[in-house]
VOGU-3710 file (C-alpha; in Angstrom, 3 decimals, decimal comma):
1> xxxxxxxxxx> 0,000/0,000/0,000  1,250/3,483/-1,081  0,627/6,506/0,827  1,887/9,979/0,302  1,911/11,707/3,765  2,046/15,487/4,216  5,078/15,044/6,784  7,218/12,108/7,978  8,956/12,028/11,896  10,731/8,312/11,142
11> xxxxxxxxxx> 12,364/6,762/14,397  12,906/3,471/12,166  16,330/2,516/10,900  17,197/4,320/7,808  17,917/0,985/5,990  14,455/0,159/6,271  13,366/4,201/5,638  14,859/3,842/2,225  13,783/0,293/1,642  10,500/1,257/2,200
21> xxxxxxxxxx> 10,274/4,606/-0,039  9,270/4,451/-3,555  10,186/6,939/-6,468  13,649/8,636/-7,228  15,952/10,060/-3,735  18,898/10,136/-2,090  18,210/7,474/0,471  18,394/4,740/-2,194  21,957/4,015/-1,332  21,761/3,746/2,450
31> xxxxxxxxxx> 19,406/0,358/2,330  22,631/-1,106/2,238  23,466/0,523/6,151  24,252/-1,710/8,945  23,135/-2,165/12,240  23,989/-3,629/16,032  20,762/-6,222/17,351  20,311/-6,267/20,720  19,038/-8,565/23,059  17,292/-7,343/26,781
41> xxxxxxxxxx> 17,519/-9,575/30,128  15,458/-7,797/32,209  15,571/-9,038/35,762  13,687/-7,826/38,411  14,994/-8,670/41,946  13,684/-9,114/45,749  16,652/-6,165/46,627  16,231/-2,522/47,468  18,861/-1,963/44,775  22,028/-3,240/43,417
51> xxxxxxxxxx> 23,724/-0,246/41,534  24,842/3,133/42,447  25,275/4,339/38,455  22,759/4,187/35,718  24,694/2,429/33,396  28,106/0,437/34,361  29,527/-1,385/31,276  31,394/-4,590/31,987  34,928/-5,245/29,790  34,997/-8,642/30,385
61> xxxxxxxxxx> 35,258/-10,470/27,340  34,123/-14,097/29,593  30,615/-12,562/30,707  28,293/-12,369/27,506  25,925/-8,802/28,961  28,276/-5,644/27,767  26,799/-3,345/30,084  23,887/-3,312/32,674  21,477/-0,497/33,884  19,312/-0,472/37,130
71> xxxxxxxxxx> 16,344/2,390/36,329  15,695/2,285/39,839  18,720/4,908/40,097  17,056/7,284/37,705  14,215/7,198/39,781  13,589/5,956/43,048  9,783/5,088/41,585  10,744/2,751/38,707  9,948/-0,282/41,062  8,504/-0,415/44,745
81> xxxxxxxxxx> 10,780/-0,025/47,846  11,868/-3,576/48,526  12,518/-4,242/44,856  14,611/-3,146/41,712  15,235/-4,188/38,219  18,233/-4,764/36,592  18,781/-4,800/32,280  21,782/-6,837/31,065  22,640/-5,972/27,342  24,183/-7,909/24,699
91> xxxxxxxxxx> 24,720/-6,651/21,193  25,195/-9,063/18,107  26,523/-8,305/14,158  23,542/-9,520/12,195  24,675/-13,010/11,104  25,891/-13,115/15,092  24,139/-17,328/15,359  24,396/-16,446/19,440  21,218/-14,604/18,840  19,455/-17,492/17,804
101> xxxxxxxxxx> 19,892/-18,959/21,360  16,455/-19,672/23,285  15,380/-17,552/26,379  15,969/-20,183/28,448  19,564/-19,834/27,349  19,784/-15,850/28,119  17,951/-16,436/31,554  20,775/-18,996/32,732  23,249/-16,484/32,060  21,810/-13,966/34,002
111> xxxxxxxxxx> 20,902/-16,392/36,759  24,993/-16,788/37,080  26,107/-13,595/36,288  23,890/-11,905/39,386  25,020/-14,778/41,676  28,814/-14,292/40,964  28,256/-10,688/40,811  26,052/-9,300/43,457  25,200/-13,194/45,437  21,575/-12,762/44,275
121> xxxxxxxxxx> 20,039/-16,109/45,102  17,427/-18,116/42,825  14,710/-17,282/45,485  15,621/-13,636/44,922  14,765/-13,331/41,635  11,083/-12,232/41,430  11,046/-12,816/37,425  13,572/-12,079/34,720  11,875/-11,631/30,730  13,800/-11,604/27,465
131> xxxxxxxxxx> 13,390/-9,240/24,719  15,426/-8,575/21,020  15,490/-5,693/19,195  16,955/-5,684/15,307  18,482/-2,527/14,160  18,510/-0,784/17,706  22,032/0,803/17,457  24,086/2,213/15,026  27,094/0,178/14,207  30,307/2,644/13,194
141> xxxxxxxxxx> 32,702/0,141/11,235  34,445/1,703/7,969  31,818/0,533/5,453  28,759/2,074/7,340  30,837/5,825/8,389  32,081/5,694/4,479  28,682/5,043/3,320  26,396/7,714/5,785  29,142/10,252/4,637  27,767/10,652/1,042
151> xxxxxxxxxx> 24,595/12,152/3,140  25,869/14,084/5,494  25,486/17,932/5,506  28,863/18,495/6,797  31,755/16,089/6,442  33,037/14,983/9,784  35,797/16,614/11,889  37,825/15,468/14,748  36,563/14,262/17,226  32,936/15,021/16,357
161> xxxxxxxxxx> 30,354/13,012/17,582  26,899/14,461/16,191  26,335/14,433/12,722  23,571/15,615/10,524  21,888/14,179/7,193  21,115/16,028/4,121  18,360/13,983/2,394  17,193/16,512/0,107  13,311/15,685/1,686  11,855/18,507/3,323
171> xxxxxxxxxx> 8,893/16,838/5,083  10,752/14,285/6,370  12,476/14,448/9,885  14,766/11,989/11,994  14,879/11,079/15,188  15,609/8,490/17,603  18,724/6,277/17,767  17,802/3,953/14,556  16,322/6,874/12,767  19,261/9,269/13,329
181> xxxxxxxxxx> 22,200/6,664/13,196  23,378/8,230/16,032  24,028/6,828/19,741  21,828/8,605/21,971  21,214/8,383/25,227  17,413/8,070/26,369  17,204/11,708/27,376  18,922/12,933/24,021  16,706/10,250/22,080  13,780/11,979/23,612
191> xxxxxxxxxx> 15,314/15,429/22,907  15,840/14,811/19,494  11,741/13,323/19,259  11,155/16,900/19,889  13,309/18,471/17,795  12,039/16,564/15,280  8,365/17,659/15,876  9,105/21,500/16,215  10,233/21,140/12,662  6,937/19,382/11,225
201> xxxxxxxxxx> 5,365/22,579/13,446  8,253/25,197/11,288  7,110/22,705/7,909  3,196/23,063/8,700  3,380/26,818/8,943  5,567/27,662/6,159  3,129/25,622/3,542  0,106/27,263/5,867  1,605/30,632/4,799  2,796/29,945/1,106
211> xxxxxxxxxx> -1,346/28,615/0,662  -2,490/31,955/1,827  -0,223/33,976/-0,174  -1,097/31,277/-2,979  -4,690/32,617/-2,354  -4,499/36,016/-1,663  -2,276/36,126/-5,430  -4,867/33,973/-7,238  -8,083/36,169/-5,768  -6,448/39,499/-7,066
221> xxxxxxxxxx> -5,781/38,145/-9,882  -8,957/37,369/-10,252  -10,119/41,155/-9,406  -7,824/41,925/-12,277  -9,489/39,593/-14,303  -12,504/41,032/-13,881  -11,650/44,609/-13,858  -10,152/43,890/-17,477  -13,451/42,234/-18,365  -15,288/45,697/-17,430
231> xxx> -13,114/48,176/-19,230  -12,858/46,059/-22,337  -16,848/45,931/-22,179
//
């Protein structure tokens, strides 16, 4: 099914963005862009809380979760007083055949990684769910920073870490992780959601504006039109 919308905010992976548009543009050639899957252990524990930062990453090649995250640190009201939750990450190339490993798998992992690491016990752990993601974060190798660099609307300098696309689309915004290529953090993912929709505001008004001039134009024309009509009668 085809539609033709009047403006676009797309949080989905530009790979799919392009795959998905019809006609002749620029985003034709990034279909071909890459992206890190991730998979979720979310485990929520019988503990006030375990962490004292939001997000601790863990270098240690022999445990499979790169990083971990307790919300409850965020905010004291993400889970009830005697409780907490904990998110272990892991992030997998495409063709990566450890993501085809069953829940069950993922759960036993996380069963020993909170023993060793914080001596949770089984009957501590109130429930733990798994969840995958495909395309969730933008994957920087050569062949994906040479290819998003034919798009951007400045080439990149040292050290820069923020980059912006020229698409040549007008109604068509980005934001999100996914949708901007970019690794954001949850607040600046959020920030950039609303970036995104004070420009389909800026978009809305500037068509508004160029219809009213379009019909203030066509009715005096039309008063000359008819004024012409008079005199020649």
């Amino acid at each position: 099914r085809e539609i033709r919308p009047d403006y676009v905010i797309s949080t989905i992976p530009l790979n799919r963005l392009a795959a998905m548009m019809v006609g002749s543009h620029r985003l034709h050639g990034l279909e071909g862009l890459g992206y890190l899957n991730v998979l979720f252990v979310f485990a929520r524990i019988a503990r006030p809380t375990l962490l004292k930062t939001e997000w601790t990453w863990i270098p240690d090649p022999a445990i499979p979760f790169y990083r971990m995250s307790e919300m409850k640190v965020l905010n004291p009201h993400h889970a009830p007083p005697n409780a907490t939750g904990l998110c272990l990450e892991v992030s997998f190339l495409p063709n990566d055949r450890r993501a085809d490993a069953p829940d069950g798998f993922w759960k036993k992992q996380a069963e020993t990684f909170l023993s060793r690491t914080f001596g949770i016990r089984t009957a501590e752990i109130i429930g733990i769910t798994v969840e995958r993601r495909a395309d969730a974060y933008p994957n920087f190798n050569k062949k994906n920073t040479r290819l998003i660099a034919r798009y951007l609307s400045r080439p990149y300098k040292p050290r820069q870490i923020r980059h912006a696309f020229d698409l040549g689309i007008d109604n068509l915004a980005l934001a999100g992780r996914p949708g901007t290529f970019l690794y954001l953090l949850t607040p600046e993912a959020i920030k950039s959601g609303r970036s995104a929709a004070r420009q389909a505001e800026k978009y809305a008004g500037e068509i508004g504006n160029r219809s009213r001039a379009d019909a203030d134009l066509s009715h005096q024309l039309g008063r000359q039109s008819r004024a012409g009509s008079l005199l020649r009668g």
